[in-house]
Biopython code that builds the backbone (N, CA, C, O; Angstrom):
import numpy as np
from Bio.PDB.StructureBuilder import StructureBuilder

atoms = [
    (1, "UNK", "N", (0.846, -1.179, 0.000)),
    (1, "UNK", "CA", (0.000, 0.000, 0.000)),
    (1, "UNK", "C", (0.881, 1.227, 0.000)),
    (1, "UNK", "O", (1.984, 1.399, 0.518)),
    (2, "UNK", "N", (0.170, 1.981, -0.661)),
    (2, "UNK", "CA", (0.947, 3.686, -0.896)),
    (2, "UNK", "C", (0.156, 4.534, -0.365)),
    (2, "UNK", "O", (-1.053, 4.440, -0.149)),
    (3, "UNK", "N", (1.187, 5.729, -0.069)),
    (3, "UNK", "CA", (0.421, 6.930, 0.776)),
    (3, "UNK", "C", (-0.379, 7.054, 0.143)),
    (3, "UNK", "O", (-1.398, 7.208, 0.815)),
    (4, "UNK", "N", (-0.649, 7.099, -1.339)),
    (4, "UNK", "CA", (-1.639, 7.877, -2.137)),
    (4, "UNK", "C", (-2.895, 6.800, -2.211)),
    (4, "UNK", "O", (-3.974, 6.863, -2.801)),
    (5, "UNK", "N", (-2.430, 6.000, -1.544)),
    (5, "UNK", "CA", (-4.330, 4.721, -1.301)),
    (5, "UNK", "C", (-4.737, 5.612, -0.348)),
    (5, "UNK", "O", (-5.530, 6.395, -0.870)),
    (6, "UNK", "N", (-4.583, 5.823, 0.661)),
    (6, "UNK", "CA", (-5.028, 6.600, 2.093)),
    (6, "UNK", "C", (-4.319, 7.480, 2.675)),
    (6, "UNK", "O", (-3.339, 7.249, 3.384)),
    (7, "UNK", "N", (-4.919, 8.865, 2.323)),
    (7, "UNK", "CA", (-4.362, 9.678, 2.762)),
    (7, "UNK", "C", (-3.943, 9.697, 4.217)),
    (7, "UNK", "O", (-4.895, 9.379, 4.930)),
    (8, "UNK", "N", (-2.784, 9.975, 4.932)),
    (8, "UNK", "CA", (-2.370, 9.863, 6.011)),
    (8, "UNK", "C", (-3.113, 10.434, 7.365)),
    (8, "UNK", "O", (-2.773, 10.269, 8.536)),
    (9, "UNK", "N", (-4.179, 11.123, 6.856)),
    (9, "UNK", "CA", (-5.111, 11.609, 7.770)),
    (9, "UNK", "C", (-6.157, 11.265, 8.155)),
    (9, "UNK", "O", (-6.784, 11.634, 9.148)),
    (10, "UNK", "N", (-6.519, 10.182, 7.012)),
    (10, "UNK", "CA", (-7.349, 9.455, 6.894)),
    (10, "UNK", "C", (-7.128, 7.967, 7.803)),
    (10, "UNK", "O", (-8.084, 7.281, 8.166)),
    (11, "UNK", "N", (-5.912, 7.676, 8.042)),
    (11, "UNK", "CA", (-5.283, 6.706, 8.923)),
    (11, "UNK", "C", (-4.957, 7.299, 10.123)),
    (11, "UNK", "O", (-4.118, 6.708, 10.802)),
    (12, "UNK", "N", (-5.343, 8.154, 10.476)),
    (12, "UNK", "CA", (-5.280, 8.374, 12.040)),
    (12, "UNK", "C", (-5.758, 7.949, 13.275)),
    (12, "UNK", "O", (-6.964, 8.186, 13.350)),
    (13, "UNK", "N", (-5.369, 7.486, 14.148)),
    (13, "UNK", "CA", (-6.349, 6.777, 15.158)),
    (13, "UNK", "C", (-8.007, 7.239, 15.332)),
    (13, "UNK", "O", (-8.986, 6.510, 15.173)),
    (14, "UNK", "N", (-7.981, 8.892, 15.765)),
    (14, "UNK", "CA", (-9.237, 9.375, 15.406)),
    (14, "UNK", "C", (-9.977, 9.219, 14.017)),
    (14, "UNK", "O", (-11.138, 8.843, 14.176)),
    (15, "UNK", "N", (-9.720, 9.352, 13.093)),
    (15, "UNK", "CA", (-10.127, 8.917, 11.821)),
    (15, "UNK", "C", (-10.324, 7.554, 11.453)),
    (15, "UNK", "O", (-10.888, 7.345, 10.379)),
    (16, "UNK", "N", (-9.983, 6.651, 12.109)),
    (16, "UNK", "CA", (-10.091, 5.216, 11.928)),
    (16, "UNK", "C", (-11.218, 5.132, 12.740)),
    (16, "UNK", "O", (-12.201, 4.630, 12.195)),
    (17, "UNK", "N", (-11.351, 5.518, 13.991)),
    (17, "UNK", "CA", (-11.797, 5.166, 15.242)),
    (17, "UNK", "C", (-13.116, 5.602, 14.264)),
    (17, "UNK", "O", (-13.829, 4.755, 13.725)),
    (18, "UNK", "N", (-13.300, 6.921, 14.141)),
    (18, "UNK", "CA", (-14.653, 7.424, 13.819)),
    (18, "UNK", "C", (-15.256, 7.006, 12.788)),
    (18, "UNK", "O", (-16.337, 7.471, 12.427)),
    (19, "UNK", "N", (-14.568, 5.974, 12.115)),
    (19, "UNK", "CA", (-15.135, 5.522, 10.681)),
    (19, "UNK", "C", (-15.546, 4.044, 11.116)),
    (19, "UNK", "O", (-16.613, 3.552, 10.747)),
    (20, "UNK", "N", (-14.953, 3.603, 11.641)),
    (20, "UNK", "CA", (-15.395, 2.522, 12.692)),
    (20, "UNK", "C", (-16.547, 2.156, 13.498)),
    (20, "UNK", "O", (-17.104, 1.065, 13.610)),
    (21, "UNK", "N", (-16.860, 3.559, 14.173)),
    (21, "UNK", "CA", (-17.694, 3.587, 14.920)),
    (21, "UNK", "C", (-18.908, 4.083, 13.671)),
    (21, "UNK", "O", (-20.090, 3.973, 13.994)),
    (22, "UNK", "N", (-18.634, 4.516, 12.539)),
    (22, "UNK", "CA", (-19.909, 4.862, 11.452)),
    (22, "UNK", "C", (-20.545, 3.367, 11.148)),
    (22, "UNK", "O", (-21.709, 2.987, 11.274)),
    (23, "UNK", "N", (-19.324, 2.625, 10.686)),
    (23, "UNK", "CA", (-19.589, 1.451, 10.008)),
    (23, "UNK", "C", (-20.636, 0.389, 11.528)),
    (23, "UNK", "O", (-21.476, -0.478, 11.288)),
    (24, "UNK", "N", (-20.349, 0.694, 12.464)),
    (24, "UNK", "CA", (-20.673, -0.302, 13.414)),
    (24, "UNK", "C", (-22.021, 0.238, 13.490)),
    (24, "UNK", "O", (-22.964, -0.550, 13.430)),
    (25, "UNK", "N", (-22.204, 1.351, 13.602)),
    (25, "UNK", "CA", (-23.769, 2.134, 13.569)),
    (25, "UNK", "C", (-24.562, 1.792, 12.475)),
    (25, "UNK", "O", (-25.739, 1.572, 12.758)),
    (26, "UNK", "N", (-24.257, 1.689, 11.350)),
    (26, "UNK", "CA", (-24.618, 1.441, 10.081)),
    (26, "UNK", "C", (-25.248, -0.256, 10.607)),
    (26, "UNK", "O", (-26.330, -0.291, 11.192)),
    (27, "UNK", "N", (-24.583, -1.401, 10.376)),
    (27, "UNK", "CA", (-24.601, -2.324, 10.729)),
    (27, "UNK", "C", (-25.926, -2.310, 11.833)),
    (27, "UNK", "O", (-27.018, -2.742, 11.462)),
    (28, "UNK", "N", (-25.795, -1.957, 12.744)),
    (28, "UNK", "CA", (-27.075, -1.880, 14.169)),
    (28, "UNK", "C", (-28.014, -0.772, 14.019)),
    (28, "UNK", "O", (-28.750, -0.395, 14.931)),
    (29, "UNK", "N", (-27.977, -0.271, 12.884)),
    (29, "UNK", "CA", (-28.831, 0.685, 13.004)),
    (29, "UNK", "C", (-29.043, 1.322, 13.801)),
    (29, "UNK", "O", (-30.012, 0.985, 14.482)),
    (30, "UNK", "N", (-28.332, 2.545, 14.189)),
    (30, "UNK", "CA", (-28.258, 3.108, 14.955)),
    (30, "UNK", "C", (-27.574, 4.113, 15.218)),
    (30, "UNK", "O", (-26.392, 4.040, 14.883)),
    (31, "UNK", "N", (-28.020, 5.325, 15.862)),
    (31, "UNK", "CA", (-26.698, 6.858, 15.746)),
    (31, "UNK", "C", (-25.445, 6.354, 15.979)),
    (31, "UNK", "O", (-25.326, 5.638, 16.973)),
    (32, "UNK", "N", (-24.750, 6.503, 15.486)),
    (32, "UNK", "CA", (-22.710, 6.286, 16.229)),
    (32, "UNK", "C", (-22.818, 6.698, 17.259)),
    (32, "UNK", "O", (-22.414, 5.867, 18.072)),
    (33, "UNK", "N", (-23.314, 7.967, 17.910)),
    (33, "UNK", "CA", (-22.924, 8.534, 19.212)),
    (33, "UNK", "C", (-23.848, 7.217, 20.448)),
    (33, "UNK", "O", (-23.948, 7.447, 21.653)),
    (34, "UNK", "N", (-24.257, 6.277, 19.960)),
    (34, "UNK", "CA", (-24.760, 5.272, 20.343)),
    (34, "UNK", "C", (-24.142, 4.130, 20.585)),
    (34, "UNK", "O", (-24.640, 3.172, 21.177)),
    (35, "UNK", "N", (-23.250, 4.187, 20.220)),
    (35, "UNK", "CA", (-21.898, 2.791, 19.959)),
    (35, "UNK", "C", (-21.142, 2.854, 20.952)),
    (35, "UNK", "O", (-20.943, 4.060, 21.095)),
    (36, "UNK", "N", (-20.328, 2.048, 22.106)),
    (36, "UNK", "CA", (-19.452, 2.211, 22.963)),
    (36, "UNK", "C", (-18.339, 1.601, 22.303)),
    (36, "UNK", "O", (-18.427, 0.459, 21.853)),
    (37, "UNK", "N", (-17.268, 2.306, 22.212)),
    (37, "UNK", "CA", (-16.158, 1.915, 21.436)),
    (37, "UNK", "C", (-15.579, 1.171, 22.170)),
    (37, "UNK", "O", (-14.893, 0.276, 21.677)),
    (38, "UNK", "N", (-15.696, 1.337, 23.747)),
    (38, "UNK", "CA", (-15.163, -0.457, 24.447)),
    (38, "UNK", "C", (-15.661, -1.504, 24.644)),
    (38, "UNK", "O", (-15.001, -2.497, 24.951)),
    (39, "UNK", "N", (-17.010, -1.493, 24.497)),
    (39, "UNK", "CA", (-17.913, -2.707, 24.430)),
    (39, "UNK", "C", (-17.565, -3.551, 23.363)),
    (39, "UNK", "O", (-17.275, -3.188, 22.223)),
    (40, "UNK", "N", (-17.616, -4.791, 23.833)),
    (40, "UNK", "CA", (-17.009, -5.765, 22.191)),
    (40, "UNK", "C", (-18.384, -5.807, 21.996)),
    (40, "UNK", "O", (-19.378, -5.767, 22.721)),
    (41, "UNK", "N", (-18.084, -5.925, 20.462)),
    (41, "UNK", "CA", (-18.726, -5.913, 18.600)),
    (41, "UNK", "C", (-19.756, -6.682, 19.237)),
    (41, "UNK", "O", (-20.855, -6.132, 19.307)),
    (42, "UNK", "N", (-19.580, -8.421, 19.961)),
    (42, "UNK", "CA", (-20.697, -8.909, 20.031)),
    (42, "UNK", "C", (-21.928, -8.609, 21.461)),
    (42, "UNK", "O", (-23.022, -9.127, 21.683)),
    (43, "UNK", "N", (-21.432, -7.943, 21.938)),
    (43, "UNK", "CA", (-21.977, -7.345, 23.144)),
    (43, "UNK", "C", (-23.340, -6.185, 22.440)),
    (43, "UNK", "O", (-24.562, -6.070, 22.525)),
    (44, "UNK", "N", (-22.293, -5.569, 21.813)),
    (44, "UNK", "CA", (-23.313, -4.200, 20.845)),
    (44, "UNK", "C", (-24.352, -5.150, 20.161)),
    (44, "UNK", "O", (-25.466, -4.737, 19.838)),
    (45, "UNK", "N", (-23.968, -6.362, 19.964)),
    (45, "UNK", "CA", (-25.284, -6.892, 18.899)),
    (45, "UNK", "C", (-24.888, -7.430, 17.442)),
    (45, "UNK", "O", (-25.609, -7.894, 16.558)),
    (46, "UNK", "N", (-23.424, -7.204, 17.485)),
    (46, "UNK", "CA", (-23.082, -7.607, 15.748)),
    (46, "UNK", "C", (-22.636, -9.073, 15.517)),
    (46, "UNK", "O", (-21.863, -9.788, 16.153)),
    (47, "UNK", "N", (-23.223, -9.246, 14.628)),
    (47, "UNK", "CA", (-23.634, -10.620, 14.682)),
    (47, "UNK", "C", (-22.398, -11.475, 13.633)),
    (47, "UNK", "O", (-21.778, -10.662, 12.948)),
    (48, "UNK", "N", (-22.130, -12.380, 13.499)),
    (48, "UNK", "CA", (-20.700, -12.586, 12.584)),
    (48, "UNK", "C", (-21.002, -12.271, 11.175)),
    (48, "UNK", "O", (-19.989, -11.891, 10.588)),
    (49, "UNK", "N", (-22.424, -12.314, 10.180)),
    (49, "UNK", "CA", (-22.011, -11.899, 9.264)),
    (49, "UNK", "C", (-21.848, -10.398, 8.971)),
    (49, "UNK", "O", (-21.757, -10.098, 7.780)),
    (50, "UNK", "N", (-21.804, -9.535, 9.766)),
    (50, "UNK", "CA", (-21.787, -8.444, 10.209)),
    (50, "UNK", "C", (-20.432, -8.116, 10.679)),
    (50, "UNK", "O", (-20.006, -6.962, 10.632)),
    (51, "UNK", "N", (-19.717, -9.146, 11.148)),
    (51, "UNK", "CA", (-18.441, -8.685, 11.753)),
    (51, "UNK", "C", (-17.306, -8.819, 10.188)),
    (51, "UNK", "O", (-16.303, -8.160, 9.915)),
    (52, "UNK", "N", (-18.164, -10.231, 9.205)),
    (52, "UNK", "CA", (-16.912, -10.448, 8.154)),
    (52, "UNK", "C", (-17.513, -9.509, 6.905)),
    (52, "UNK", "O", (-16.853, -9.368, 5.876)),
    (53, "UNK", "N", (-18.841, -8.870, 7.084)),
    (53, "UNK", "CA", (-18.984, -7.667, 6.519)),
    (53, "UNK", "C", (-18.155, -6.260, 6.334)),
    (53, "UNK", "O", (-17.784, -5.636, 5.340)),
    (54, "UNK", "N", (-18.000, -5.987, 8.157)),
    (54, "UNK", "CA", (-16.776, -5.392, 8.569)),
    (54, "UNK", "C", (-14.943, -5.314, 8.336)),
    (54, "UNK", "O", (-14.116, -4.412, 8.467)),
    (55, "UNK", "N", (-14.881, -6.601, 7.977)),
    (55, "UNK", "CA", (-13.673, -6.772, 7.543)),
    (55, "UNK", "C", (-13.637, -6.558, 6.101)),
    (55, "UNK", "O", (-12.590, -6.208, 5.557)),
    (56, "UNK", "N", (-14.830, -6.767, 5.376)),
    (56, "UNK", "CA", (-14.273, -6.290, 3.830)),
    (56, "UNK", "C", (-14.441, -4.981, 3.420)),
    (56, "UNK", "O", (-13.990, -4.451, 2.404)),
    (57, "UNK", "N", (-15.405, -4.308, 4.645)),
    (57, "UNK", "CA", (-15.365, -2.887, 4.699)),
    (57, "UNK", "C", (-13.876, -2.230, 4.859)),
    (57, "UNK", "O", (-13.348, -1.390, 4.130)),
    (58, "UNK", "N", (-13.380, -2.837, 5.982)),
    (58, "UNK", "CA", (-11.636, -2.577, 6.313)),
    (58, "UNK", "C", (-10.878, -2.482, 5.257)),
    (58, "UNK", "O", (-10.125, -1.524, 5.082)),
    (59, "UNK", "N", (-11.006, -3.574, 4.350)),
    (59, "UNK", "CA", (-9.826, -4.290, 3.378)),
    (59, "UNK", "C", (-10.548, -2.868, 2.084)),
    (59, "UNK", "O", (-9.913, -1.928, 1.604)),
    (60, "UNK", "N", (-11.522, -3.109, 1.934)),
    (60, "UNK", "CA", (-12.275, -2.053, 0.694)),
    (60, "UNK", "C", (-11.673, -0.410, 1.032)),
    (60, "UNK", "O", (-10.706, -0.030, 0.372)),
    (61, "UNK", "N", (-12.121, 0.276, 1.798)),
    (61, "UNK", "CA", (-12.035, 1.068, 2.538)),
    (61, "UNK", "C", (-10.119, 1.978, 2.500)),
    (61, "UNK", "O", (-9.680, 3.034, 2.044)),
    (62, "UNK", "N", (-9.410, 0.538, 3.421)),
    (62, "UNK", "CA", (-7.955, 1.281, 3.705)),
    (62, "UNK", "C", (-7.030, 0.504, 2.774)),
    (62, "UNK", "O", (-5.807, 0.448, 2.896)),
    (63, "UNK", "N", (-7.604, 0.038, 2.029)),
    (63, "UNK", "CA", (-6.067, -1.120, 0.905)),
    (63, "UNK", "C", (-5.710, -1.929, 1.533)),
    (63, "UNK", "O", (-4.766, -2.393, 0.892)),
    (64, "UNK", "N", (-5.888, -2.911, 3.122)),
    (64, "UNK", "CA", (-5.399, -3.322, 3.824)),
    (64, "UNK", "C", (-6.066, -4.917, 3.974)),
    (64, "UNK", "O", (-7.171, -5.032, 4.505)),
    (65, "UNK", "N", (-5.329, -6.127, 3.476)),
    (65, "UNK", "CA", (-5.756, -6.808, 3.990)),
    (65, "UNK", "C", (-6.118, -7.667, 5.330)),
    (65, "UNK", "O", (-5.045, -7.814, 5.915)),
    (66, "UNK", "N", (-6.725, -8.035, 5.761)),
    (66, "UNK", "CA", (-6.995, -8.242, 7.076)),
    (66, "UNK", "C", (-7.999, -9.575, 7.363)),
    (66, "UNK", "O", (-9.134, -9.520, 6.888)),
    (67, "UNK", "N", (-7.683, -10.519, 7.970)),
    (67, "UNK", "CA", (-7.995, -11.739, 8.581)),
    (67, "UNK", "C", (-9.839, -11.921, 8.785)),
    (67, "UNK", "O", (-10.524, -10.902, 8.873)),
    (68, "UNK", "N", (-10.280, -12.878, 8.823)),
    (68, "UNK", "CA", (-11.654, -12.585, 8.494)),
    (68, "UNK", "C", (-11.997, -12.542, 10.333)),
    (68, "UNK", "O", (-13.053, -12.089, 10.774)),
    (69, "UNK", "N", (-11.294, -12.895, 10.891)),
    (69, "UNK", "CA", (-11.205, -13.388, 12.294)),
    (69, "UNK", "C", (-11.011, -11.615, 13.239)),
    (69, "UNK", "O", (-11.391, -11.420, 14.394)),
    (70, "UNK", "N", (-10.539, -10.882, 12.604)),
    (70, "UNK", "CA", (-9.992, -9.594, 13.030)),
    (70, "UNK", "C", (-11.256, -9.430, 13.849)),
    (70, "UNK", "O", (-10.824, -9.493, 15.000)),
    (71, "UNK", "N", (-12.578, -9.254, 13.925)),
    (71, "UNK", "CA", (-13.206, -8.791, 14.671)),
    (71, "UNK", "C", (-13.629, -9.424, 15.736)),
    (71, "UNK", "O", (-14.637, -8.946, 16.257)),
    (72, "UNK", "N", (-13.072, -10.546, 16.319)),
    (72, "UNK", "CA", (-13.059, -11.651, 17.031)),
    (72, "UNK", "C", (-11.655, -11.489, 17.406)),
    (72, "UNK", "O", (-11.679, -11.187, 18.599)),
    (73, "UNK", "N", (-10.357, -11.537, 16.970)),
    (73, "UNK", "CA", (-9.069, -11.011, 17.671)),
    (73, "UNK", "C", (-9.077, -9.790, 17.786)),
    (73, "UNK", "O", (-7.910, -9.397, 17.809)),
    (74, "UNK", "N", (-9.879, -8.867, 17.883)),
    (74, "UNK", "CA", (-9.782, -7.442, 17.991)),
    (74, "UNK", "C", (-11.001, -6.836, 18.849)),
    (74, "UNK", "O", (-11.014, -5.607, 18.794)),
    (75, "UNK", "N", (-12.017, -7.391, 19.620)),
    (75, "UNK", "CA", (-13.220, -7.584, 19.704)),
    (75, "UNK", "C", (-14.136, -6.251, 20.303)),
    (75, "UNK", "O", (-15.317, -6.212, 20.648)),
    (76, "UNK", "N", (-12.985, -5.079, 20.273)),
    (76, "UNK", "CA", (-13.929, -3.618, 20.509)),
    (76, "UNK", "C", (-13.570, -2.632, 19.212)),
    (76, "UNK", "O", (-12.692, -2.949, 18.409)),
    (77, "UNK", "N", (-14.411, -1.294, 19.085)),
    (77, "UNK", "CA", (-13.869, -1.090, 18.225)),
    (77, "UNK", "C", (-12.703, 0.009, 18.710)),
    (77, "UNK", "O", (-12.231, 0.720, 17.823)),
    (78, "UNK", "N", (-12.178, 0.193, 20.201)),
    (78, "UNK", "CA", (-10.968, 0.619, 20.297)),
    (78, "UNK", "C", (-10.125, -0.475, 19.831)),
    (78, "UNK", "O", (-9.432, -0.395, 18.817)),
    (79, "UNK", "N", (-10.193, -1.465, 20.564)),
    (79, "UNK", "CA", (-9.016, -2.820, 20.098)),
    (79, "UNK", "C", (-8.147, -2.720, 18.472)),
    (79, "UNK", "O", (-6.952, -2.713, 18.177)),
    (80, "UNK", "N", (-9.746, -2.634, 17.454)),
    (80, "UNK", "CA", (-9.937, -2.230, 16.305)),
    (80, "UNK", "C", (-9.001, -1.575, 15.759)),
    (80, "UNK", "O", (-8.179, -1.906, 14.904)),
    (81, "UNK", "N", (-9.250, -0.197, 16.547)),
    (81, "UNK", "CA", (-8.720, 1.203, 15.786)),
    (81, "UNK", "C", (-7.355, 0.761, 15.792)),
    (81, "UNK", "O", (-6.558, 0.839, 14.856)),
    (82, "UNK", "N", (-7.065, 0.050, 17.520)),
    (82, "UNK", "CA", (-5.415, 0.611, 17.463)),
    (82, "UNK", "C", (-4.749, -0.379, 17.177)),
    (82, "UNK", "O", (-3.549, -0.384, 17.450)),
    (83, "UNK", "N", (-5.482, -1.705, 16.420)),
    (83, "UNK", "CA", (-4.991, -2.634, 15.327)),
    (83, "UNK", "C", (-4.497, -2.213, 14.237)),
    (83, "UNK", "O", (-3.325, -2.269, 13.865)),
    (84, "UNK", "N", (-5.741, -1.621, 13.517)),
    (84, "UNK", "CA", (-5.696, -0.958, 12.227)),
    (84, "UNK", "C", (-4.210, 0.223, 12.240)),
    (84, "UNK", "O", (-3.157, 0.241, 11.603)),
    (85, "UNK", "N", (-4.771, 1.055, 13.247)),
    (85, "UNK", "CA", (-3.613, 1.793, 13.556)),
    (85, "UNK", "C", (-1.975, 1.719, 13.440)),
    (85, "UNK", "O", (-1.179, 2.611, 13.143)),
    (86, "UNK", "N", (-1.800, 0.632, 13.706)),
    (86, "UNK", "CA", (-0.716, 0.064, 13.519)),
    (86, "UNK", "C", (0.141, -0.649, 11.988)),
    (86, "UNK", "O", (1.286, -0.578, 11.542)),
    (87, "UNK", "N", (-0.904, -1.201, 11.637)),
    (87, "UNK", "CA", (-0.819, -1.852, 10.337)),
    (87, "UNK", "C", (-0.692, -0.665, 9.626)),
    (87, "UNK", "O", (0.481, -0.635, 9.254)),
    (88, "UNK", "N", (-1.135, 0.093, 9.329)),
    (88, "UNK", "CA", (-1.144, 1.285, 8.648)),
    (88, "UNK", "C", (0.181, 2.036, 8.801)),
    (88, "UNK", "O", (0.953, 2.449, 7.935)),
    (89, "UNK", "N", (0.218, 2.080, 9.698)),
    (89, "UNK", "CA", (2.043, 2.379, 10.111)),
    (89, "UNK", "C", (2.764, 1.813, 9.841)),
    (89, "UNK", "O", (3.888, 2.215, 10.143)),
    (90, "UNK", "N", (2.687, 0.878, 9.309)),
    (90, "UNK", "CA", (3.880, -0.461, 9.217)),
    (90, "UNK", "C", (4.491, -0.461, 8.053)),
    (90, "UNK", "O", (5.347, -1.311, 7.806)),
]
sb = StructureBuilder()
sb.init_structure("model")
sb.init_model(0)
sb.init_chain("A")
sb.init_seg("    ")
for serial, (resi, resn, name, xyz) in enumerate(atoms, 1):
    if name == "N":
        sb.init_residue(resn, " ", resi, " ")
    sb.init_atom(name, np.array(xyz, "f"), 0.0, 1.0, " ", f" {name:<3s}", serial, name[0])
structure = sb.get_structure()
């Protein structure tokens, strides 16, 4: 992946986090400001095809491939962010 897939601002913890928390709202129907970003995914209600929904949102989204399992080894969407977070750095 190249800077010019995702702009570097666009990979920011806050910027991940908040796109995260869109996509998880989307999914549950429901405002984002509704989402607890430490509550795990299946606690909120997301159900697995919802979680490997999520992951091709990830992979679509940041150029990044990512494990179909990620939302299950990652299981909030802080965990998430500062997964993603990282990979993106790498």
């Amino acid at each position: 992946m190249t800077e010019a897939t995702v702009p570097s601002a666009a990979t920011s913890s806050e910027a991940i986090r908040g796109w995260l928390l869109d996509r998880v709202a989307y999914y549950l129907e429901c405002p984002s400001a509704e989402v607890d970003a430490g509550v795990q995914l299946a606690e909120l209600g997301l159900d697995s095809v919802y979680a490997l929904n999520l992951c091709g949102d990830v992979e679509d989204h940041f150029g990044l491939a990512v494990e179909p399992t990620m939302a299950w080894d990652h299981p909030t969407i802080e965990a998430m962010t500062a997964y993603l977070a990282a990979e993106l750095a790498a």
